[in-house]
N, C-alpha and C positions, 0 to 999 in steps of 0.2 A: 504494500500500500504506500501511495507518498507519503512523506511526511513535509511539515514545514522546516526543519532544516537542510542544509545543503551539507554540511560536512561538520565533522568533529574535531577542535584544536585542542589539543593540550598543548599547558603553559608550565613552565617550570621556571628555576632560578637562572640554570645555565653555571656553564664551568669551563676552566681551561683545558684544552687535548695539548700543550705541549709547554716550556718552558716559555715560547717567547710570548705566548697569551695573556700568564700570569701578571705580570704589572698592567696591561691593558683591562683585562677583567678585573679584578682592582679597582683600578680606576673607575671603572662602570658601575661597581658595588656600591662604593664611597661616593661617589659625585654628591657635591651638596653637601656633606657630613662633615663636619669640623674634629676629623680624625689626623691623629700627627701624622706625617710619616716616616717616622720610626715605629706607628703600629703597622701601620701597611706593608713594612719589609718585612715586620717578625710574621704574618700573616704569610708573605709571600716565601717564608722559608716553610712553613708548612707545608704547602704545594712543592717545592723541589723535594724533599722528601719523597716524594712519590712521583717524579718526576716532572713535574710540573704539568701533573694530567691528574683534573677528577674525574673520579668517577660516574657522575652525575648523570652525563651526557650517554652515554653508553647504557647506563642503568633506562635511561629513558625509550631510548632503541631499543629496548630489549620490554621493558612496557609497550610501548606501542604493536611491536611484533605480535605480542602476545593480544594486543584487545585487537587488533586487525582480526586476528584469527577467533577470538569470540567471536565478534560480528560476524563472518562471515560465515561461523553455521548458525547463529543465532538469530541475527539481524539484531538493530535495524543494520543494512548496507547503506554506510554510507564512510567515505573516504576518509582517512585520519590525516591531518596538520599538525606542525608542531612548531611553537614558539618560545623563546624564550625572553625572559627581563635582562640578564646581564651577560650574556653571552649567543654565539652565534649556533643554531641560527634563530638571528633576532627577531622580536615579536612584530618589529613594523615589514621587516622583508618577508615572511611568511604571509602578513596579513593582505600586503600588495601581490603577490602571487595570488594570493585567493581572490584579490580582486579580479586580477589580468583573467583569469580563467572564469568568472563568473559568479562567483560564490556568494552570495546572497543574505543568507542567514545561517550561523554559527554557534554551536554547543560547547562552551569551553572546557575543559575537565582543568581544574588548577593544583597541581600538585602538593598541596597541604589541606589537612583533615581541622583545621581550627582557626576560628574564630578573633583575625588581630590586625592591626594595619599591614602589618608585614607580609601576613598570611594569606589577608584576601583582598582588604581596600587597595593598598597600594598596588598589586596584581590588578584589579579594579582598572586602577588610573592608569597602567601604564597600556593595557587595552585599549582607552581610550585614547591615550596619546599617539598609537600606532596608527587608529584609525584618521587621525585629523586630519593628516597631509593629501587623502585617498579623496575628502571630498562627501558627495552624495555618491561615491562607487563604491564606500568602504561596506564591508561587513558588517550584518548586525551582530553582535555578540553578546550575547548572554551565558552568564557562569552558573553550571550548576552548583548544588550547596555544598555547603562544608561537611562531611561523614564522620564525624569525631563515635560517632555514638550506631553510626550503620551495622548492622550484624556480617556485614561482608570483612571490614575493616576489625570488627573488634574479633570475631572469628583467628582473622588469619593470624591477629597478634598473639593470640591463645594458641596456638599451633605454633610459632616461634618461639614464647616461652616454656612452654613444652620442650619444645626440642633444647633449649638451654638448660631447664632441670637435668635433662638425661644424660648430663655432663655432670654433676654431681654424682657425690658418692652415695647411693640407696641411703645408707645408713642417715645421711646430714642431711637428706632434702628436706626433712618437717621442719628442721629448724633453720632455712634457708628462707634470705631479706631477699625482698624485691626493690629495687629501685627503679623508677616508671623517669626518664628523663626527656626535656623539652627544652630550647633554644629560651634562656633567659631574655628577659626583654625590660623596657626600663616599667618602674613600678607604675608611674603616672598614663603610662600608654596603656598596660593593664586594666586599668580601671576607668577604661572608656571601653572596653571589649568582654565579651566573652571568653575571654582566653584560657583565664586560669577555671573556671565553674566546668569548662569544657573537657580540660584534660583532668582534672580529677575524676569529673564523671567516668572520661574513658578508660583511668584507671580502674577503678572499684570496677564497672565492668569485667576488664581485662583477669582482676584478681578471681573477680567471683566466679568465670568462665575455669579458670586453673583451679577451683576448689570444688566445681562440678565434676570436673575428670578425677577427680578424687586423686589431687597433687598435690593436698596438701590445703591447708587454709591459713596460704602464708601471710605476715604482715608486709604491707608495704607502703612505701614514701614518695611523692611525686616533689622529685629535686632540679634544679636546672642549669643549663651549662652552656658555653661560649659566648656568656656573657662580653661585650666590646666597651662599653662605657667609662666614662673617668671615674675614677673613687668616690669623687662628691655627688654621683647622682644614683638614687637608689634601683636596684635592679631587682626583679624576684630570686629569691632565694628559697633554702639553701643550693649551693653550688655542689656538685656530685663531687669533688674532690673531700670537702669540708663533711660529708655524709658518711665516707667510706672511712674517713678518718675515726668520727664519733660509731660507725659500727663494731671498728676493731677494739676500740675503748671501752664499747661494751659487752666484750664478748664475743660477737658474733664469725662466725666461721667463713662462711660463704655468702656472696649476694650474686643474684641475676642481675643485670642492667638492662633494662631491657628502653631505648630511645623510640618511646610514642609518640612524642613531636614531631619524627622524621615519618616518611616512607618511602628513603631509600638508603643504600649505605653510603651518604658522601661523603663530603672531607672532613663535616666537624663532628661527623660519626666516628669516622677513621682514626682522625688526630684527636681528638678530644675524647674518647673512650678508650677505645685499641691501641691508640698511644700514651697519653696524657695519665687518665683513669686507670690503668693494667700498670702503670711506673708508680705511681702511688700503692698500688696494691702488693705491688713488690717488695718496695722499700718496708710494708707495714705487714705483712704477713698476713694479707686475706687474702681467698683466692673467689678473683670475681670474674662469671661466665655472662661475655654479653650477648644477649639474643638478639635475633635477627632482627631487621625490619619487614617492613609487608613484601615489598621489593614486586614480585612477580608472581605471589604466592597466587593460584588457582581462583579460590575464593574471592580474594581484592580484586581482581582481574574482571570478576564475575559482578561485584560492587559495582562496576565503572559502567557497565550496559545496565542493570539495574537502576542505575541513576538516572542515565540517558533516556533510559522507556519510560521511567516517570514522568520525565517532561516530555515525550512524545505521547502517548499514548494514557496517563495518567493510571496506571497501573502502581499498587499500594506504596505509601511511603515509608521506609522499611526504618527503623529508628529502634534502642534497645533501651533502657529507662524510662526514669518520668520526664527527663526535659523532652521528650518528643523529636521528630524532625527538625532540623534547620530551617530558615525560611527560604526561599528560590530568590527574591528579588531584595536585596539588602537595604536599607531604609538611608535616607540622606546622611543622618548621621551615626552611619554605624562604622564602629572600630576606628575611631581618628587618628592620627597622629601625635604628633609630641605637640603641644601648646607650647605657643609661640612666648618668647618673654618679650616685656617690655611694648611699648606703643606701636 
């Protein structure tokens, strides 16, 4: 059957494929940000690390591979796009190819499950900024909602922490911490957003999913990390380095980490747990297994056409809690930015 849209974009952050990217992408991160640069170098030693390629990009190929192939024995059929905010390829040259060819009206899938400037208004804006140059030929684009609480997403996170307990020894998993991690952000932008109500929620989910499989009815803490700000301005807290510290202090053996803020594994996954978080655990004698993200998991995969046939076909809104679904069309002022000082 037709539908009213013409084709599907996903939107992502976007990352470097080699060294010489890394200060350009950067650059495109920061623009506008009154960040030194002497943080921008120590950021950009992180990417040589790994050669000055994230993973991101690749991760996202390998998403889209995969929801091409739901579609096409599921439907709806229709063609996948892909743009990004801070790296190539860009969301205004995606968006003019979709022009040149015809493309009408547009489904965006945006690569984070919550609720925050960062997450979905700025995404929001920069959509829009793609479109401006194109005229009355640009694309309509509409974003579907945020999943924080979808049974697709919270599913396939239950099946990655699973799979992280099984890295534990039988005997320690009852008495084995969970820590639920997400991209710190400053305190005052929090508290114009949904952010934090959201990933708590999809916490407790997440835990009560692992204590249905009878793994235990473990306690867990939603902490946050890659925190960028200056000392004087408050950020949410605690910081997963500062958590894994006070677990060893009391006791505790082993923690999961498991990063529900992401859904895929990139770089502040990589550097900031796998490296960062696993060196503290060293130095202090826990031993901490970090679970996967959704990444490509069957399930998530399966979320993303589910979302899509809701706004086609209005087929049930699938939500796991009391907060309900998200809403489809974001309200003027939802999720703002940082408040401006001064006149």
């Amino acid at each position: 059957m037709p539908t009213p849209y013409d084709a599907i974009l996903l939107v992502s952050f976007g990352g470097p494929e080699g060294p010489a990217d890394v200060m350009p992408f950067l650059e495109n991160v920061l623009r506008g940000r009154n960040v030194p640069r002497e943080r921008m170098l120590e950021v950009a030693h992180h990417y040589e690390q790994f050669g000055g390629v994230s993973p991101i990009n690749q991760q996202n190929r390998d998403l889209i591979a995969a929801l091409t192939a739901e579609l096409a024995q599921h439907g709806p059929h229709l063609p996948i796009y892909w743009g990004n905010r801070n790296w190539h390829p860009m969301l205004a040259d995606t968006l003019r190819d979709m022009s040149q060819k015809g493309i009408g009206r547009v489904l965006a899938f945006v690569t984070s499950a919550f609720s925050s400037y960062s997450g979905c208004r700025q995404y929001r804006e920069d959509i829009e900024r793609a479109r401006e140059p194109l005229g009355s030929a640009a694309p309509t684009v509409d974003k579907l909602r945020v999943f924080f609480n979808h049974p697709g997403f919270i599913e396939s996170m239950v099946d990655r922490v699973a799979d992280a307990l099984a890295k534990i020894p039988a005997g320690r998993r009852t008495t084995t911490q969970l820590a639920f991690t997400a991209h710190s952000i400053p305190t005052a932008m929090a508290q114009g957003s949904r952010y934090e109500s959201q990933l708590r929620e999809a916490c407790r989910l997440v835990a009560e999913g692992v204590a249905a499989r009878e793994l235990g009815n473990l306690p867990w803490k939603l902490v946050y990390q890659s925190r960028s700000g200056p000392p004087t301005q408050p950020w949410l807290e605690p910081d997963i380095g500062d958590h894994l510290r006070s677990l060893k202090e009391n006791g505790v053996q082993d923690v999961v980490v498991s990063p529900i803020g992401f859904i895929s594994d990139h770089m502040e996954v990589l550097f900031d747990l796998d490296t960062e978080a696993q060196q503290i655990c060293g130095q202090i004698g826990l031993n901490m297994v970090r679970a996967g993200t959704v990444g490509c998991h069957p399930r998530f995969v399966t979320m993303i056409r589910e979302l899509i046939e809701e706004r086609l076909n209005g087929t049930p809104r699938l939500a796991l809690g009391p907060l309900g679904p998200n809403h489809d069309v974001c309200p003027v002022d939802c999720c703002p930015g940082m408040p401006r000082r001064g006149p």
